[in-house]
C-alpha positions in Angstrom: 21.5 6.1 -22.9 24.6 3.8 -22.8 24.6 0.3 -24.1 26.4 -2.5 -23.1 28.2 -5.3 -25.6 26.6 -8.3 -27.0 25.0 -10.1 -24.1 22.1 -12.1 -26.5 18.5 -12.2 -25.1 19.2 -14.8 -22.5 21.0 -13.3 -19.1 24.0 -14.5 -17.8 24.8 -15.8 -14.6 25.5 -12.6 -12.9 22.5 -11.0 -14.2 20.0 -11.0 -11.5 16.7 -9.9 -10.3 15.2 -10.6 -13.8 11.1 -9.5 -14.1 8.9 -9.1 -17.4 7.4 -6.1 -18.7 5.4 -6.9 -22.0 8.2 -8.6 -24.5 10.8 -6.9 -22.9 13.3 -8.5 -19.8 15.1 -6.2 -17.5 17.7 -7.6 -15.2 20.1 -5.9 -12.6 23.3 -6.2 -13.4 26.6 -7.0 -11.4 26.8 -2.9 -11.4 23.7 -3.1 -9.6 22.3 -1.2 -12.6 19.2 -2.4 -14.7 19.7 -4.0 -17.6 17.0 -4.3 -20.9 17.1 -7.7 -22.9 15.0 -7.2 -26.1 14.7 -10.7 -27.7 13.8 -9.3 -30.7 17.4 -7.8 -31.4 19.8 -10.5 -30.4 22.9 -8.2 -31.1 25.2 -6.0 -29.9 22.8 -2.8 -29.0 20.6 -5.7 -27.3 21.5 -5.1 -23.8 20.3 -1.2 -22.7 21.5 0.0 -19.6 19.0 2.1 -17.6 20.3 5.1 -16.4 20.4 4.6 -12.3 18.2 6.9 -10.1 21.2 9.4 -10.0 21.7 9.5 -14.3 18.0 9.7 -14.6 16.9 13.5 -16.2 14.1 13.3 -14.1 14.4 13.7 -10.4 13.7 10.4 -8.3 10.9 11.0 -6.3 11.5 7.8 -3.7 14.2 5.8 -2.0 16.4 2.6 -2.6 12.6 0.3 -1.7 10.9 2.4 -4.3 14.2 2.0 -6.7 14.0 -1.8 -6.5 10.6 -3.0 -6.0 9.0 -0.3 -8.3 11.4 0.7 -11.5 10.4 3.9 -12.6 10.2 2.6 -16.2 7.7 -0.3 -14.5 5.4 2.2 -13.0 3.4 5.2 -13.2 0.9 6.1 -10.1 -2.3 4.1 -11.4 -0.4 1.5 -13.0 -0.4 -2.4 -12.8 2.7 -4.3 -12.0 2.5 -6.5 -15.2 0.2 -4.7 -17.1 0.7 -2.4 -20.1 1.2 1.0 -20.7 -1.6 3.0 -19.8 -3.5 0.3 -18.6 -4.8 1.8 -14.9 -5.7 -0.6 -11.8 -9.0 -1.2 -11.6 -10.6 0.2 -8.6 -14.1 0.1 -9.0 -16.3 -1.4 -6.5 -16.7 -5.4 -6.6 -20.0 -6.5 -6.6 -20.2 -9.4 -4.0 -22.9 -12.3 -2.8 -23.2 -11.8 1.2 -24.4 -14.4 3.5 -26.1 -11.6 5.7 -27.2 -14.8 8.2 -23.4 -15.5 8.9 -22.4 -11.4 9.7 -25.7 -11.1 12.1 -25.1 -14.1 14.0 -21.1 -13.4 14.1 -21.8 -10.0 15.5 -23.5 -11.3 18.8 -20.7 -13.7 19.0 -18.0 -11.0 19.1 -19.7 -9.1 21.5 -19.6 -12.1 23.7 -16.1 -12.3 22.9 -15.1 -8.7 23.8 -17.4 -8.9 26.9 -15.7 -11.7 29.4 -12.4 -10.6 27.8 -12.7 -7.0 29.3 -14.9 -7.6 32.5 -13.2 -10.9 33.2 -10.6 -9.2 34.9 -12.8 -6.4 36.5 -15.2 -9.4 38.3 -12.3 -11.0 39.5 -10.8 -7.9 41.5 -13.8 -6.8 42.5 -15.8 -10.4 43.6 -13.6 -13.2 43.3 -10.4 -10.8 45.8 -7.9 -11.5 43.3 -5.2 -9.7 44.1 -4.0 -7.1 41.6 -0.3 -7.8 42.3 -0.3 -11.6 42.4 1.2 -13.9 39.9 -2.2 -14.3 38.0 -2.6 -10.3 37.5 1.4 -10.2 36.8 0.7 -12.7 33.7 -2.5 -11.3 31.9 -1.0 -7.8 32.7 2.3 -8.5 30.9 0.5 -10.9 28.5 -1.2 -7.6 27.7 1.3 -5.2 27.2 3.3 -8.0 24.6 -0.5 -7.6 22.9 -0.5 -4.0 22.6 2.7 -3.4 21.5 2.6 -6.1 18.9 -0.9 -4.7 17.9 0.7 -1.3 17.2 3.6 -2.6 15.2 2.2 -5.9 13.2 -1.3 -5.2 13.0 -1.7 -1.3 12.7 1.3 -0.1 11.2 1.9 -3.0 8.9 -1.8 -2.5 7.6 -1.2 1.1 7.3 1.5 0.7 5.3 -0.8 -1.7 3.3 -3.2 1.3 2.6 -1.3 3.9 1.8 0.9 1.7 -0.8 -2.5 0.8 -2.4 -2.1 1.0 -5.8 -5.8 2.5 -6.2 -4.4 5.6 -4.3 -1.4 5.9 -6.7 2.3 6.9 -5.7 2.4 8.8 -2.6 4.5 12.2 -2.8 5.7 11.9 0.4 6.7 8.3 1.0 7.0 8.4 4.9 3.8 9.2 5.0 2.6 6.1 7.4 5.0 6.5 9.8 4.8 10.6 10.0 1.2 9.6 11.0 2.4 7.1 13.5 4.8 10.0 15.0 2.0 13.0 15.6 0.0 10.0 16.9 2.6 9.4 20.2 3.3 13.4 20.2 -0.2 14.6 20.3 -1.1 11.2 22.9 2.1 12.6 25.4 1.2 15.9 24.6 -2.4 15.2 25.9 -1.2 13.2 29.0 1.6 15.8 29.9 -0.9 18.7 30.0 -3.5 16.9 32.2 -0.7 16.2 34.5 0.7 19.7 34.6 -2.8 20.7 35.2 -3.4 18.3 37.6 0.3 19.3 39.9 -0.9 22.9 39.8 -4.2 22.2 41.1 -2.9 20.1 43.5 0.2 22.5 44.8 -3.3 25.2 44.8 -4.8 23.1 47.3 -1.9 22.5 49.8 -0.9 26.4 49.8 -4.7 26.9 51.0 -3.9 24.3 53.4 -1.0 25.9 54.9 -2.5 29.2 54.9 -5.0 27.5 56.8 -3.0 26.5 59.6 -1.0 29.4 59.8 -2.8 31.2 62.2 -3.6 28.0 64.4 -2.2 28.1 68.2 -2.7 24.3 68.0 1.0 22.7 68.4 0.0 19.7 65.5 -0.5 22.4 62.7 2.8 22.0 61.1 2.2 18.2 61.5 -1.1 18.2 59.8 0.4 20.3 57.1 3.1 17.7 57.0 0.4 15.6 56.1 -1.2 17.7 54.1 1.3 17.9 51.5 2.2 14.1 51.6 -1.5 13.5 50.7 -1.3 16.1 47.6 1.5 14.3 46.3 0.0 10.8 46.6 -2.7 12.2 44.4 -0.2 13.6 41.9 -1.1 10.0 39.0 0.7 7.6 38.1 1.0 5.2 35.1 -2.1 3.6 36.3 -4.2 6.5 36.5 -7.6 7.0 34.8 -6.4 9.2 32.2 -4.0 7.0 31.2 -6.1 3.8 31.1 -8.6 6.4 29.0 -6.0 7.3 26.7 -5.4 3.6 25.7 -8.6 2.5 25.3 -9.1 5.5 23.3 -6.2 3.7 20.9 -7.7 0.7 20.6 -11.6 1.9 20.0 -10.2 3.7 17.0 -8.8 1.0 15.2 -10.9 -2.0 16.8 -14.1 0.5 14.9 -12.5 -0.3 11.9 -12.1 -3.6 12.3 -15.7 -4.1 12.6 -16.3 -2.3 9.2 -13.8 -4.2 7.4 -14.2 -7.6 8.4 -18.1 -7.6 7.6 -17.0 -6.2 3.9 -14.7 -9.1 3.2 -16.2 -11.9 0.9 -17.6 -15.2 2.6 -14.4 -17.3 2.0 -11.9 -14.4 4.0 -14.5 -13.5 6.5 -14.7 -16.9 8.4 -10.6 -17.1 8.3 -10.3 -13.1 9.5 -13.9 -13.6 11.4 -11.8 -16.3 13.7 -8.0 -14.3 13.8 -10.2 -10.9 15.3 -12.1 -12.9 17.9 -8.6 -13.9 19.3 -7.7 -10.4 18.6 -9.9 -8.9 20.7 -9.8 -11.5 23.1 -6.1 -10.6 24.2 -6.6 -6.8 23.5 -10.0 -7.6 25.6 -7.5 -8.7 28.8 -5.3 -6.2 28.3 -7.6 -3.4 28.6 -9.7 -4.9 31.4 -6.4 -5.4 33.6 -5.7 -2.0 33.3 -9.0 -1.1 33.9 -9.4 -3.5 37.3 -6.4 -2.0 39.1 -8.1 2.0 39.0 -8.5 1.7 42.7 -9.9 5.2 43.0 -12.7 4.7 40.2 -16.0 3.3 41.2 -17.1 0.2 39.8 -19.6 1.7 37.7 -17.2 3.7 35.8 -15.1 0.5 35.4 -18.0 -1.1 33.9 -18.5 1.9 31.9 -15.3 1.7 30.1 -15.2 -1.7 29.6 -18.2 -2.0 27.8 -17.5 0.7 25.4 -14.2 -1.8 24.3 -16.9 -4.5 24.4 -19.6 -2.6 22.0 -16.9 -0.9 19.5 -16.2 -3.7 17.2 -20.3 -5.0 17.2 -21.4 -1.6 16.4 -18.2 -1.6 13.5 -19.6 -4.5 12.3 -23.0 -3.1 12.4 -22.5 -0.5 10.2 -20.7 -2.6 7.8 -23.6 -3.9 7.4 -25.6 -1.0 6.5 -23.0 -0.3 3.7 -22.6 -3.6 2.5 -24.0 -2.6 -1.0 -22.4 0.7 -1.2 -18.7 -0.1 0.2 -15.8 0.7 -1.8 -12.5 -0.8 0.0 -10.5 0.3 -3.5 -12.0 4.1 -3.3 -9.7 6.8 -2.6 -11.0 8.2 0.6 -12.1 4.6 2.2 -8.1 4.0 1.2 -7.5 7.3 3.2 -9.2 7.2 6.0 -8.6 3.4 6.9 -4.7 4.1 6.7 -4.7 7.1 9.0 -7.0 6.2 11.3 -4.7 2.7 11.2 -1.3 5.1 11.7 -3.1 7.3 14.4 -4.2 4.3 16.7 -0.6 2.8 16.5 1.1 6.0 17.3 -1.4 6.2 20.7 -0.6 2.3 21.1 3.2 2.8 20.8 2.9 5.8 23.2 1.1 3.7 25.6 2.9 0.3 25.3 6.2 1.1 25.8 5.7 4.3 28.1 3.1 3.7 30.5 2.6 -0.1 30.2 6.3 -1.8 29.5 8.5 0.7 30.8 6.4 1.8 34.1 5.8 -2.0 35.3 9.7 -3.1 34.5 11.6 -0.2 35.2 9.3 1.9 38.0 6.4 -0.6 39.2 6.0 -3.9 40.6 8.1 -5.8 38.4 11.5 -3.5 39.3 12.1 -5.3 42.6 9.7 -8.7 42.2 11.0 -12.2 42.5 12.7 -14.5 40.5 9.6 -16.6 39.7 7.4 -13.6 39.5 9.8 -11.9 37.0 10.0 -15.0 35.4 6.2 -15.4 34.8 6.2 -11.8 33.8 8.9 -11.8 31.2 7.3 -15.2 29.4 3.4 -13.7 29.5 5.3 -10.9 27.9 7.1 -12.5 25.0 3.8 -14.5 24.6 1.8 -12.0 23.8 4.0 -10.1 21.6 4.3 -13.7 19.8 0.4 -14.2 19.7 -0.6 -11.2 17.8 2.2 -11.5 16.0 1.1 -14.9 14.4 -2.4 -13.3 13.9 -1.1 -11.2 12.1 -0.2 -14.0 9.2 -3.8 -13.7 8.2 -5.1 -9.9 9.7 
């Protein structure tokens, strides 16, 4: 280990970066190299240079974040910022006072909440003629998408990222862990979607060569018109970005994480649970919207179904918050496998949400739907519902 010449126990000016560790001061230098102060030896061996990442004997096991925010003489996997050697977090459960009267009454509430959000939209195509391509289905539809995508990135990778750096869990191995999560997310979501619609094409190509054998024999002079038309109506059933599966694919994206949600927020103490209780009703307001456009514009699904899906979005977060409830007593968020669980499931739903907002929701309706060729106002009104609802969960996620 080198040392440096007399510096004193104060820093200079170029020394920067300075943080405590019991009686001793570490500092990075202009070098970029850390720097020990020891007060109690003001002389020339007082300044220590740590070795950097590449002196070190001991092979670094994380990057230039891990380097700087966590110094491997700082930290071991259990450890403290701040605390003493040895001394492990604590991650046993806290023992809290609920007020049970608040969580039952607030459940009922979200439901209403997640309700009009979702079958708002559905009513209004289906009683109120709203038409699916006008300048109010344009807004929430684009307001939607800004919600999604913003939900995958602020809210469910950020808190992912959250989980999996917990220090309960202890130093993670493999430090891309979050985001390798987030990856076989949107892989395993296009993977699904591709194979349906593979499936679907070679059904559909099936059906039109039965068709044409059909007509082959047929003395009639329209047969090669009908199969004409035929074929035309096979490839208008070939979906689209507004298909069923799709729609089912999303809303599969955000059940996953809005489940947790419901778990998590009932655990909180009193104080956080009004503050988060207020930023997830607005939550699933807008995700609420967003899924119930979708839903509204599946001409070729009965209502019922559409009613069907929206009220699993509707019921997810109540029944969440319902069995947050039944482990109120027993719930450990600082346990290894909660700590788990919570961060994939958080990495998994973004990766379906990233698949799904930029592919089938942002990319279809700008580059390939309605909004390729619209007007001036109506791109307009588009582009601002868009940048207003990647702004709106974006603020929310200040607090969740």
């Amino acid at each position: 280990m080198a040392t440096a010449s007399a510096l004193g126990p104060t820093p200079p000016a170029q020394y920067t970066g300075c943080h405590s560790h019991g009686e001793d001061l570490f500092c990075y230098g202009p070098d970029a190299e850390e720097t020990l102060f020891s007060p109690e030896e003001p002389t020339a061996t007082t300044a220590t240079r740590v070795p950097s990442a590449e002196q070190n004997e001991e092979p670094s096991t994380g990057g230039l974040l891990t380097l700087l925010s966590f110094p491997r003489h700082c930290l071991e996997p259990g450890e403290v910022e701040g605390s003493s050697a040895g001394v492990s977090a604590d991650c046993t459960k806290v023992d809290r006072s609920y007020d049970m009267g608040i969580r039952i009454g607030t459940l009922f509430v979200m439901l209403a909440t997640s309700s009009i959000a979702v079958f708002g939209p559905i009513l209004l195509v289906r009683f109120a003629n709203v038409r699916p391509g006008g300048y109010i289905f344009t807004i929430l539809k684009q307001f939607g998408t800004g919600v999604i995508i913003s939900t995958a990135f602020i809210h469910l990778l950020t808190h992912a990222e959250l989980m999996f750096s917990n220090e309960c869990l202890g130093v993670l191995k493999y430090e891309a862990t979050t985001t390798s999560i987030v990856v076989a997310g949107a892989f395993l979501t296009f993977l699904l979607q591709y194979t349906s619609f593979r499936l679907f094409e070679a059904r559909s190509r099936n059906l039109a060569s039965k068709s044409d054998d059909g007509h082959a024999g047929s003395i009639n002079g329209d047969s090669s018109e009908e199969s004409s038309q035929t074929h035309v109506r096979v490839k208008e059933q070939v979906p689209n970005m507004d298909d069923p599966l799709s729609v089912m694919i999303l809303e599969m994206g955000i059940i996953f994480h809005s489940a947790v949600i419901g778990v998590t927020l009932v655990v909180a103490g009193d104080y956080f649970y009004k503050i988060l209780l207020v930023v997830i009703i607005f939550h699933q307001m807008f995700e609420g919207l967003a899924l119930g456009v979708r839903i509204s514009k599946l001409s070729a699904v009965r209502l019922r179904i559409k009613l069907l899906m929206a009220s699993a979005f509707a019921l997810i977060t109540p029944i969440g918050m319902a069995i947050g409830l039944g482990v109120l007593n027993s719930f450990n968020g600082k346990d290894k496998a909660t700590i788990i669980a919570i961060g994939t499931l958080d990495a998994f739903s973004a990766g379906i949400l990233v698949w799904t907002g930029f592919i089938q929701m942002w990319s279809n309706d700008w580059m390939y739907g309605d909004l390729r060729n619209a007007g001036f106002v109506q791109t307009c009104l588009g582009m601002l519902a868009l940048v207003s609802g990647l702004i709106a969960v974006s603020v929310l996620g200040k607090w969740a």
